[in-house]
C-alpha positions as CSV (number, residue, x, y, z in Angstrom):
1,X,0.0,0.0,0.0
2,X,2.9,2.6,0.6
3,X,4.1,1.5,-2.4
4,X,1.5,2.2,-4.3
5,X,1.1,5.7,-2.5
6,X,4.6,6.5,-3.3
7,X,3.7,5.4,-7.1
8,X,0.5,8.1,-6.7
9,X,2.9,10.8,-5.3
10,X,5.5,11.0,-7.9
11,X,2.7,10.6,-10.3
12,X,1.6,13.7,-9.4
13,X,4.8,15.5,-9.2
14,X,5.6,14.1,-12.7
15,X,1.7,16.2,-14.2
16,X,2.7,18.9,-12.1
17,X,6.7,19.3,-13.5
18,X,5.2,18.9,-17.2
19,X,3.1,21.8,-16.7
20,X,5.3,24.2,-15.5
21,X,7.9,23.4,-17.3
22,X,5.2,23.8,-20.4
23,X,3.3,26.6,-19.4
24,X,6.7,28.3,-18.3
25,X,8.0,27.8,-21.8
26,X,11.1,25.9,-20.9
27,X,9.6,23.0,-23.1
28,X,7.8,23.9,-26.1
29,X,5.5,20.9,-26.0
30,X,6.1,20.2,-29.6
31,X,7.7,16.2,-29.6
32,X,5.1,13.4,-29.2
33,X,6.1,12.0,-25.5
34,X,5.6,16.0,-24.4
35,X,2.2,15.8,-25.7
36,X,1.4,12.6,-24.7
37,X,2.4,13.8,-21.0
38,X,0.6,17.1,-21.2
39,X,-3.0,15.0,-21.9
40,X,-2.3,13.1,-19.2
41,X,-2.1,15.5,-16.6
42,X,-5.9,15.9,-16.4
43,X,-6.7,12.4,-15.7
44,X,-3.7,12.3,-13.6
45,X,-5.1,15.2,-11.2
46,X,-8.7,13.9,-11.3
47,X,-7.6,11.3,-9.7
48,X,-5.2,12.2,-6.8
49,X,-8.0,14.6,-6.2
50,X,-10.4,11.7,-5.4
51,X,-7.2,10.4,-3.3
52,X,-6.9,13.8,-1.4
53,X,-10.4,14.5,-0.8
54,X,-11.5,10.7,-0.2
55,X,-8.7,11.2,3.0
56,X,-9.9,14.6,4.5
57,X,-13.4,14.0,3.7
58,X,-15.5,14.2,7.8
59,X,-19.2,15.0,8.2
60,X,-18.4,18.5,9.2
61,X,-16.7,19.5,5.6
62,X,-19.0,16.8,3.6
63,X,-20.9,19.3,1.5
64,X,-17.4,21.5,0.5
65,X,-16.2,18.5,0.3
66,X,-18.3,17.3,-2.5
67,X,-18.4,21.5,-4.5
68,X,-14.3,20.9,-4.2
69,X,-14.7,17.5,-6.1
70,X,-17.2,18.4,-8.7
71,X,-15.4,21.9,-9.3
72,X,-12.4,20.5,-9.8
73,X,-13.1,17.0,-11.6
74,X,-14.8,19.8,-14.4
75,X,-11.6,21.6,-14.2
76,X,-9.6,19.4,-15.9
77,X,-12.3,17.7,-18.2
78,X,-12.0,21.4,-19.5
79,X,-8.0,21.3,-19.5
80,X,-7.7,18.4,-21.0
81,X,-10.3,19.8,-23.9
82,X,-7.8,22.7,-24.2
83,X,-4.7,21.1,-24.3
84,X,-5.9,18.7,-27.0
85,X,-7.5,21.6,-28.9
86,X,-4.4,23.6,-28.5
87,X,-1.8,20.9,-30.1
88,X,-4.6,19.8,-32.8
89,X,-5.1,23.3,-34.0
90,X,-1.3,23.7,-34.1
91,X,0.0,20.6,-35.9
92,X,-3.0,20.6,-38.2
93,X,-2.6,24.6,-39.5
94,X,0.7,23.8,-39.7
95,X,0.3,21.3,-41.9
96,X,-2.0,23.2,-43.9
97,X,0.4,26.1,-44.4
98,X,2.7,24.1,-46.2
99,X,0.3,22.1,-48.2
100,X,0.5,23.4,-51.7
101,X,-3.5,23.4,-51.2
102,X,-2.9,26.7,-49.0
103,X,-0.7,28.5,-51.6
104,X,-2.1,32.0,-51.8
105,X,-4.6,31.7,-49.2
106,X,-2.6,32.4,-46.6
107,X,-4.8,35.6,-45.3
108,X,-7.8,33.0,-45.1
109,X,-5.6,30.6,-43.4
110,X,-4.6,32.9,-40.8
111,X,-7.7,34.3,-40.3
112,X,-9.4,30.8,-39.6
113,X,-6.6,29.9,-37.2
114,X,-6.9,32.7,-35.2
115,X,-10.9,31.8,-35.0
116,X,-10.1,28.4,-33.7
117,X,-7.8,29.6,-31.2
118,X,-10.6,32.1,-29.7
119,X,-12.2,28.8,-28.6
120,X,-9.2,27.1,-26.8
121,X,-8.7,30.5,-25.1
122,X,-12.4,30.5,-24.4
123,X,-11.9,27.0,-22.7
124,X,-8.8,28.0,-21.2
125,X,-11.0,30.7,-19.5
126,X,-13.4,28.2,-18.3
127,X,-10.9,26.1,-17.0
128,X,-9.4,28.9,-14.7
129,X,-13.8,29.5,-13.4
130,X,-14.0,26.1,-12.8
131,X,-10.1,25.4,-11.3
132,X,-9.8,28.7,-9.7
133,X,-13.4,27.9,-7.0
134,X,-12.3,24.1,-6.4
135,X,-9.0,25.2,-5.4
136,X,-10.5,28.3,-3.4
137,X,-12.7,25.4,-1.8
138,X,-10.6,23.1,-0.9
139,X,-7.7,25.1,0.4
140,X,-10.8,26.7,2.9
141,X,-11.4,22.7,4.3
142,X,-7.3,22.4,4.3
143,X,-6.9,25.6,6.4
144,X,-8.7,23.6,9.5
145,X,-7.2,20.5,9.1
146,X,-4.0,19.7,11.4
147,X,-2.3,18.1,8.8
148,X,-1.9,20.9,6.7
149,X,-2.9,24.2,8.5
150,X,-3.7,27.7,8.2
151,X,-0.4,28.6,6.0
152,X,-1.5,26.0,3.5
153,X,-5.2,27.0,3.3
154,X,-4.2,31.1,3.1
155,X,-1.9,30.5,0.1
156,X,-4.3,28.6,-1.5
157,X,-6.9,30.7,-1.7
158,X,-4.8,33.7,-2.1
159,X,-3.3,32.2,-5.1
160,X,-6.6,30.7,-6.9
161,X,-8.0,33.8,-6.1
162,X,-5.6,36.6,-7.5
163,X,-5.6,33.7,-11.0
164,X,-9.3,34.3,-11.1
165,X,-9.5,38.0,-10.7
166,X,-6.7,38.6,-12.9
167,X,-8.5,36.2,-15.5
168,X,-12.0,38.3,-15.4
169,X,-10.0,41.9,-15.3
170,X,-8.1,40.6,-18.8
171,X,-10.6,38.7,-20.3
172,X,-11.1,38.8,-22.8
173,X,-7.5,38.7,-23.4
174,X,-5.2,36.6,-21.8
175,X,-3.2,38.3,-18.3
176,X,0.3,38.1,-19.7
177,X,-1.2,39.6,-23.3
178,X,-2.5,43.0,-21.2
179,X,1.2,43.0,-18.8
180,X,-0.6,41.4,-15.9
181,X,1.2,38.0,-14.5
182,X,0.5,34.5,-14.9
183,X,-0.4,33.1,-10.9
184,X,-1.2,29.4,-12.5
185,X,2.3,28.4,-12.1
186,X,1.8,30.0,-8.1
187,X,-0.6,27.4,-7.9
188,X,0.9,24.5,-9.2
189,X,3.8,25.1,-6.4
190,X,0.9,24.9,-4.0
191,X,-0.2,21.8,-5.6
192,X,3.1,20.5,-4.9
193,X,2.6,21.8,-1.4
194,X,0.1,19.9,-1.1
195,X,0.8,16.9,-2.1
196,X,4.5,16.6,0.3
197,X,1.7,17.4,3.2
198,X,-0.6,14.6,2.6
199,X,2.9,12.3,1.3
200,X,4.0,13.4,5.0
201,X,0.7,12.8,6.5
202,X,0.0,9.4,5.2
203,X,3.7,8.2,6.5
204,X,3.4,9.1,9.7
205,X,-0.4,8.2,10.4
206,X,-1.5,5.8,7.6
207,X,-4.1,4.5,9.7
208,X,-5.6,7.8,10.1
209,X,-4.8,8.6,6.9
């Protein structure tokens, strides 16, 4: 069973280092086994959330409990949507620019691309309602639980909160386009907050945990 919690842990470490080193632009996401790690960290986070909240779930938080899990569960349907969208509309318009079909059309071509990527940004933006409350949510059940604490459940919402604020003030352009910052790096480091907690937690009280 630790072994298999340990497998869980560094499963989610591995999601959460592909996106920031994606979304940071250190990797430009453009090889096959990038790609074929950036779909997975949707299914991948679905999951440990069902591990995290399954573990902190009591009658006193049931109902937050249960917002957190729907909220965030919707969250990366929605990010997994975008991601795919986002490497489909790439590789496909790129292969239509150099197909001999495009020649002289390139105006057209460029138009339609940039229609096609108002709707990933449009998910995107959905994504961040969606991720932004679920995070808020849980980090308000984490802020009165001893195995985590106050520190933990401030930055949380703090962090999901300045995203979603900074999100709705830009929209609809993106924060970084209008010289505001990008926080959802911020709150991948929580994630990863998080998750050494409740790796800490579960080896010193597995029964509890």
């Amino acid at each position: 069973m630790t072994h298999g919690r340990g497998i869980a842990a560094a499963t989610g470490i591995v999601a959460l280092a592909v996106y920031l080193i994606t979304t940071t632009g250190l990797v430009s996401g453009g090889d096959a086994l990038t790609r074929s790690l950036a779909f997975a960290i949707g299914p991948v986070a679905i999951l440990g959330v069902f591990r995290l909240l399954d573990s902190i779930d009591s009658p006193l938080h049931r109902p937050t409990v249960r917002a957190t899990r729907v909220f965030l569960v919707s969250a990366f349907v929605l990010f997994t949507t975008m991601v795919i969208l986002q490497q489909m509309t790439q590789l496909q318009f790129n292969a239509l620019e150099a197909s001999p079909l495009a020649a002289g059309a390139a105006p057209t071509v460029r138009l339609l691309r940039a229609g096609v990527n108002f709707t990933q940004l449009g998910i995107d933006v959905s994504f961040d309602v969606f991720y932004c409350a679920g995070v808020m949510l849980l980090a308000g059940v984490l802020y009165g639980h001893p195995a985590f604490g106050r520190l933990v459940g401030v930055l949380g919402i703090a962090s999901a909160g300045a995203l979603l604020v900074l999100n709705l003030v830009a929209f609809p352009r993106i924060p970084t386009e209008v010289g505001l910052p990008d926080l959802g790096p911020a709150t991948a480091l929580w994630w990863l907050l998080v998750i050494g907690l409740q790796t800490r937690r579960r080896t010193l009280a597995p029964a509890a945990a």
